[in-house]
Structure formats: C-alpha cells, structure tokens
C-alpha positions in Angstrom: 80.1 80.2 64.7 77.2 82.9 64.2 77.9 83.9 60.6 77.7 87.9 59.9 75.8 87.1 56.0 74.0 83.7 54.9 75.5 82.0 52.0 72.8 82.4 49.6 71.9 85.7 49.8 74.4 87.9 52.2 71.6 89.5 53.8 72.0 89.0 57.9 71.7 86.2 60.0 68.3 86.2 62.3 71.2 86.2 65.4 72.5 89.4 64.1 69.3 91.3 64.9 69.4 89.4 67.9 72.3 90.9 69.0 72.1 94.8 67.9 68.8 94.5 70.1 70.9 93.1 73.4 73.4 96.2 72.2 70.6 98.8 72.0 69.4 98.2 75.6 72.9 97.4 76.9 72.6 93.8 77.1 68.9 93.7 78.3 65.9 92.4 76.5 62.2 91.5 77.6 58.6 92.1 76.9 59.3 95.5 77.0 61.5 95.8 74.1 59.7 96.5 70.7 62.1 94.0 69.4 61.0 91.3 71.6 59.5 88.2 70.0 58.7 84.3 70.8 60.9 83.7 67.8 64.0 84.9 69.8 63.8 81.8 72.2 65.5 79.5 69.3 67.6 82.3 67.9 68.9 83.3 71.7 69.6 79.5 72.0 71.9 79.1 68.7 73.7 82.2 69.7 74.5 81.2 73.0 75.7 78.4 71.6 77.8 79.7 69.2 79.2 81.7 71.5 80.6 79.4 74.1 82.1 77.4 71.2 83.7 80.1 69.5 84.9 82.2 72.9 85.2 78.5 75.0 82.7 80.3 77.9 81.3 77.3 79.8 77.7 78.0 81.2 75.3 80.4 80.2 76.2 83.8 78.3 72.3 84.8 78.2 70.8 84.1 81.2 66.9 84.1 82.5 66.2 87.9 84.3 62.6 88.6 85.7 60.9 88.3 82.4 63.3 88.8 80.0 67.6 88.2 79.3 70.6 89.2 80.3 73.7 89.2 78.4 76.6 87.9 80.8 78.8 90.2 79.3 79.4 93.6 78.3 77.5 94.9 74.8 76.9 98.2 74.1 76.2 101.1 70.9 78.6 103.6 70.1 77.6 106.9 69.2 
C-alpha cells in the first residue's frame, strides 16, 4: 500500500508528489509538466501497483497518452 509518511523520518513518500502532480493537472502528466521527471517512471510503476492491490483494479490505472500519462480515474484539487 503507498504509505502517506516513511517510517524513519515521516516526511512523504516520493509517490505522494507523484500523485498531487496527476491531481494538479487533473490526472494528466507529460513533458510539459514542470513536475515531470525520468525518476517518475519507477515511482508511477510502484504506485500503480499499489493501487491495483489495495483497490483490486486489474489492468492499468496509469496508462501511456501521447507523450505523457493518464490516470484511469478521476483525481482532482479542491479549492
């Protein structure tokens, strides 16, 4: 499961970040996002992961989009 605080320190997981950027640009990221990085590839991997295990979602819940992702599923800020 993506944990909200590592055990060591309670500063954020790297997947939280992750995810507040899919939420800023409503479930969107690519190379256009200032938060866009070639260190997401592994961290969008775990997520996804974590994800269909904790929610039991077979198949992809980020999926490939011209040159960036897609979250398969709503995510959004609130104001």
């Amino acid at each position: 499961m993506v944990r909200p605080a590592s055990n060591r320190n309670a500063k954020p997981t790297v997947q939280w970040p992750l995810l507040e950027a899919f939420a800023e640009d409503h479930g969107l990221m690519d190379w256009r996002t200032s938060k866009a990085s070639r260190k997401n590839q592994k961290r969008k991997d775990n997520f996804a992961a974590n994800l269909e295990r904790f929610f039991r979602i077979e198949g992809e819940q980020i999926a490939l989009e011209d040159d960036g992702w897609r979250a398969r599923f709503a995510i959004g800020l609130r104001d």
